[in-house]
N, C-alpha and C positions, 0 to 999 in steps of 0.2 A: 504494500500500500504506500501512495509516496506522501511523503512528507510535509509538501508544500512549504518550505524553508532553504533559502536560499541567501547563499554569500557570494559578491560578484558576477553572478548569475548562473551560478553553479548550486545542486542542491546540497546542502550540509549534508556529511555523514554523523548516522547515528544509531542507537543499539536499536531502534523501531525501525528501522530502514531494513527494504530488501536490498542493497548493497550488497554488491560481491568485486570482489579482486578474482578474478577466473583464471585460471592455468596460468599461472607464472614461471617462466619455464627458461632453463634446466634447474629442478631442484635434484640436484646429485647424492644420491646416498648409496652406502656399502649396504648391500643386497644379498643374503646364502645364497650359494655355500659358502664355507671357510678356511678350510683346507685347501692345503697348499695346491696347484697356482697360486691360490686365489687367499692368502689367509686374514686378510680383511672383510671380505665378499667382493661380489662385482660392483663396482660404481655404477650405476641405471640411473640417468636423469628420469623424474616423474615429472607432470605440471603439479602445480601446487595452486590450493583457492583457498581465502579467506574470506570469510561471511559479516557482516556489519551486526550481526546477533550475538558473537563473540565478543563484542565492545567491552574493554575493563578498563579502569580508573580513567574514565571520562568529568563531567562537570558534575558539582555536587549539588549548587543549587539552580543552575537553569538546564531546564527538561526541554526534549522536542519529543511530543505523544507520549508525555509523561516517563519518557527514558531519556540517559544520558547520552551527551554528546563526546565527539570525538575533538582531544585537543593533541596541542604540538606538541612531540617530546613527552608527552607524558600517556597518551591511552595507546592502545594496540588492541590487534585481536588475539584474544588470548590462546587462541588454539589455530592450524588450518589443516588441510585435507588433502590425500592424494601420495602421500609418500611412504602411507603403511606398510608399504611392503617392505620398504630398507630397513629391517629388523637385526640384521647386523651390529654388535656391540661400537662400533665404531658410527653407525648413522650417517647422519649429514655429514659430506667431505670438509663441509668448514667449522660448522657449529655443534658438530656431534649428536644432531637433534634430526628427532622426527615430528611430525604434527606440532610444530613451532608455532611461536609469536608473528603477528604480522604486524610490522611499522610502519608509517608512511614515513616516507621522506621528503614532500612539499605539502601546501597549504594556505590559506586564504593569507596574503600582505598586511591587508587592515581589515577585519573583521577577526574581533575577539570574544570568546566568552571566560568570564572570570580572569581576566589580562591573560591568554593565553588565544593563540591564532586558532581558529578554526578551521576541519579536514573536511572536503567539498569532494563529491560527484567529479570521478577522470584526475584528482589529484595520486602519489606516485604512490608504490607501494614498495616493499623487499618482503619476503616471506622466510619461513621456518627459523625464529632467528630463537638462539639462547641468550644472547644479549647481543646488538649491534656489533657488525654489520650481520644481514640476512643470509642465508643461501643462496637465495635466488638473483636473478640480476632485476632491475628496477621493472613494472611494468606498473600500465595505466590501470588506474581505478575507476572499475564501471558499475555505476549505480544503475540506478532503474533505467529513467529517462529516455531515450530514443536507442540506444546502443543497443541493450536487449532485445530490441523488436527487431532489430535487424536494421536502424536507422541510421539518424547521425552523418554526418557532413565527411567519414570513411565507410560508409558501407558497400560500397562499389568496392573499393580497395581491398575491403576484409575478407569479403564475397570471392575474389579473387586471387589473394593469398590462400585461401583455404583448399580454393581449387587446384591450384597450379601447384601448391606444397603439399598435396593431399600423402604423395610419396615420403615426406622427408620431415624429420624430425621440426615438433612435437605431434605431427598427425601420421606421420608413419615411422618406417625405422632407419632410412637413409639421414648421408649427410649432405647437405646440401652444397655446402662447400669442399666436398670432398674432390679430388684430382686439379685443383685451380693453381698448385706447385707448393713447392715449398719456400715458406714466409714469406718476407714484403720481395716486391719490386724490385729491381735499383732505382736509385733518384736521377741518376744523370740523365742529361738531356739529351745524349748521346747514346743512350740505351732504350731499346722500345721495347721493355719487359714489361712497362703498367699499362702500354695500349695492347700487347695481347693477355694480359690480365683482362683487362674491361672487356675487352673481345670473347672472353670466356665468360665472361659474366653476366654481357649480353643475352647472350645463346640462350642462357639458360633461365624457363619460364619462371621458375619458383624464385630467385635472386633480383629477377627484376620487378615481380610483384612484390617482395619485401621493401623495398628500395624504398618502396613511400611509406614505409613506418619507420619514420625518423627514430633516431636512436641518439642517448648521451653518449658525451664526447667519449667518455671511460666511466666505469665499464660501458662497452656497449657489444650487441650479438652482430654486428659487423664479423664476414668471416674475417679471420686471422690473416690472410695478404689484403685483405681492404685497411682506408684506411677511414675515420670521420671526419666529414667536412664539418663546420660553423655554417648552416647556409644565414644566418646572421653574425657576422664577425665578430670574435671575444672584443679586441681589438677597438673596435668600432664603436663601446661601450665604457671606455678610460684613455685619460689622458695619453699614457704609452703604456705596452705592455698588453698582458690579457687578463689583469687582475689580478694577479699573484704581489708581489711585496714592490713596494714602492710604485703601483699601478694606483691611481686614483679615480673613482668611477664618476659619470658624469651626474649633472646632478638631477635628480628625483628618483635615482635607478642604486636600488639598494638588493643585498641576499644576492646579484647574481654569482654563478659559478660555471666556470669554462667546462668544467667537464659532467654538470647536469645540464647545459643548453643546447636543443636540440642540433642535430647532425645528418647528413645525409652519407650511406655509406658508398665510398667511392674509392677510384682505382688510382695507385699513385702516393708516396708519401710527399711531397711536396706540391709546392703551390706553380710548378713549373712542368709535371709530368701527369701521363695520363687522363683518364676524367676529374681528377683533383684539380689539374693544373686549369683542365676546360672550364671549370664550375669557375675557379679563380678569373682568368680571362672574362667571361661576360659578365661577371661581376663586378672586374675593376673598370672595365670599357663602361660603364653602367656609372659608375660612381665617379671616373674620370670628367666625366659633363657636370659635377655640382661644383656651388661655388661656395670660395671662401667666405669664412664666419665666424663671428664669435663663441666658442660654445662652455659656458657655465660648469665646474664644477661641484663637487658635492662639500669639496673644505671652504668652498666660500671665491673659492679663486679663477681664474678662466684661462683658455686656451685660443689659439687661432688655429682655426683647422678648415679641410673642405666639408660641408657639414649637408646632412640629408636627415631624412626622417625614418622612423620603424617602419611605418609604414609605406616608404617608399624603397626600403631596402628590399622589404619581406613581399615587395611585388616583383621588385630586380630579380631575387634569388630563386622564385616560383619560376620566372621567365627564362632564369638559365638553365634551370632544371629542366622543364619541357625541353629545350634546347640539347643538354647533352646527354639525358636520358628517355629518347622520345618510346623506346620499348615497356617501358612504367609505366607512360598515360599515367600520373599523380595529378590528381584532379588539384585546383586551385585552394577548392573548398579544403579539402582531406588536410593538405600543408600548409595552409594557414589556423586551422581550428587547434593544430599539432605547435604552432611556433607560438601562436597569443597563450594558449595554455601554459607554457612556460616565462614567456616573457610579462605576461600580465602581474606576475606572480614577483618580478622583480621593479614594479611601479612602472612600467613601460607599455605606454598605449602609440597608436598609431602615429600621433602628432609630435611623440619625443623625438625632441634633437638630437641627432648621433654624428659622429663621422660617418665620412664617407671614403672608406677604404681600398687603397691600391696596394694590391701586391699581385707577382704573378706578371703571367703576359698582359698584353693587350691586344693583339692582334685580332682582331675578331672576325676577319675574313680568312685567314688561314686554320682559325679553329672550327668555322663554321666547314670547311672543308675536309677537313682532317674525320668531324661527325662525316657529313656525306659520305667519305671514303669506308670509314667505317661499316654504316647501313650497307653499302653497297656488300662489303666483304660479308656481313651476317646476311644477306638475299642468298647470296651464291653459294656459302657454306654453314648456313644455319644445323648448331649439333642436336641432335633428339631428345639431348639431357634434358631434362624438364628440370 
């Protein structure tokens, strides 16, 4: 039954809520047998789900349906589901645990109950945890609302990851990323190891319909020769740097973190090769036309910079993405519903000033070619790998 209580326009989670976090997946636990091979058991990823009925130490005195609510740092779900089988004395690969704690790890900016932020409908989750950090890698928290009906602004995208990955792990037994070589790329510029990287990762139906479920910078289920792009620059969001020490953020734009902001996974460790380098390319050609400006920081102090908006970046970055991943079809809706979700959450609406970031080529008739060349090679030698 829903709630009708809402922060940011998202609905509060709470122990009255039919809320769930669904298959969070790989939760890896040591599985019988235990003898030697094997004298831990086997490690078998399960999905893992956490129920919003499971709610503990939430708010004491304000109720939604006369239950409590879900706050930051301090409630969880006390129990989740799906990993009983790794009954092995050793359990979970990290936390030793089976049928864990679920924690969120984002949450309403300014909506508080009892001074404590409030946990909303598609905010993040970690699962089976003994104490922080979880088992599992982060995934969206889906409440009632349109997702379970099969709706929501990804359900074309979902619909078609499910299909296309129907073979390959967490809906079947394959690896998805299995035969793509081994580890990254080279970065030189002079080496074309990250364009048949992408080349291989084109081909293949289930990687390119993942492609638009954005993922954090670290961890993220990117296979292991991808690499994560920012399709919002860390960058773009402080004075120099991506946040880390002596990086200053700009001002109204608080909590963010480089490596929870969403990511596209792409080929190429640098900003000069592969699909990495392509993404970079229309994005600095994109950002190369703003102009300079004054822009505000958060200690009071300001900068000169080429300056644009969230929202004209996070139109840039959709536009390069059709551009160099046109086998995805990631709908506008799907990766923007994906990037204000997180960015909302760090006081950044459409209209916030940011830089506007060059790095990477610029050349945009020769990367626009380079795609072409591409499509053409995937027509002629499209592999069966799904």
């Amino acid at each position: 039954m829903a709630n009708e209580v809402y922060a940011n326009n998202m609905e509060i989670s709470c122990k009255a809520a039919s809320g769930k976090s669904i298959a969070a997946f790989p939760d890896v636990c040591f599985t019988p047998p235990q003898a030697p091979p094997t004298p831990l058991g086997v490690p078998i990823p399960y999905p893992n789900t956490g129920l919003s009925k499971d709610t503990t130490k939430g708010t004491r005195t304000i109720r939604i349906t006369r239950k409590e609510v879900m706050l930051k740092n301090k409630s969880y779900y006390k129990t989740s589901y799906g990993d009983e089988p790794g009954r092995a004395p050793k359990k979970g690969i990290v936390t030793s645990k089976i049928k864990g704690k679920v924690y969120f790890t984002s949450w309403s900016m300014n909506v508080k109950f009892e001074s404590k932020n409030v946990v909303r409908h598609l905010d993040l989750t970690t699962h089976n945890h003994a104490s922080f950090p979880g088992n599992t890698p982060v995934w969206p928290y889906l409440d009632q609302a349109t997702v379970d009906a099969g709706g929501g602004p990804c359900s074309n995208e979902v619909k078609k990851e499910k299909k296309d990955c129907a073979d390959f792990k967490p809906h079947g037994s394959k690896d998805a990323c299995a035969g793509l070589g081994a580890g990254k790329p080279s970065g030189k510029k002079t080496s074309n190891e990250a364009d048949r990287l992408a080349d291989k990762v084109a081909a293949r139906k289930c990687l390119t319909a993942r492609r638009c479920a954005l993922q954090p910078y670290k961890p993220n289920s990117c296979c292991p020769q991808q690499t994560a792009h920012h399709l919002i620059e860390a960058s773009a969001l402080h004075d120099k740097g991506r946040g880390g020490k002596g990086s200053v953020p700009l001002k109204g734009i608080s909590n963010y973190s480089e490596n929870k902001a969403p990511c596209v996974c792409a080929e190429g460790v640098n900003q000069n090769v592969g699909t990495h380098g392509l993404m970079h390319t229309f994005q600095s050609a994109a950002a190369a036309k703003s102009r300079s400006g004054t822009l505000q920081l958060s200690n009071g102090s300001s900068i000169s910079a080429k300056k644009t908006t969230y929202g004209t970046a996070k139109r840039q970055s959709m536009a390069a993405m059709g551009k160099v991943f046109p086998q995805s079809k990631c709908s506008k809706e799907c990766l923007s519903a994906q990037l204000d979700n997180y960015h909302k959450q760090c006081g950044i609406n459409a209209r916030t000033p940011i830089k506007a970031v060059e790095t990477g080529q610029t050349d945009v008739t020769a990367a626009t070619q380079a795609i072409k060349t591409r499509n053409a090679r995937l027509g002629a030698t499209r592999s069966r790998v799904r």
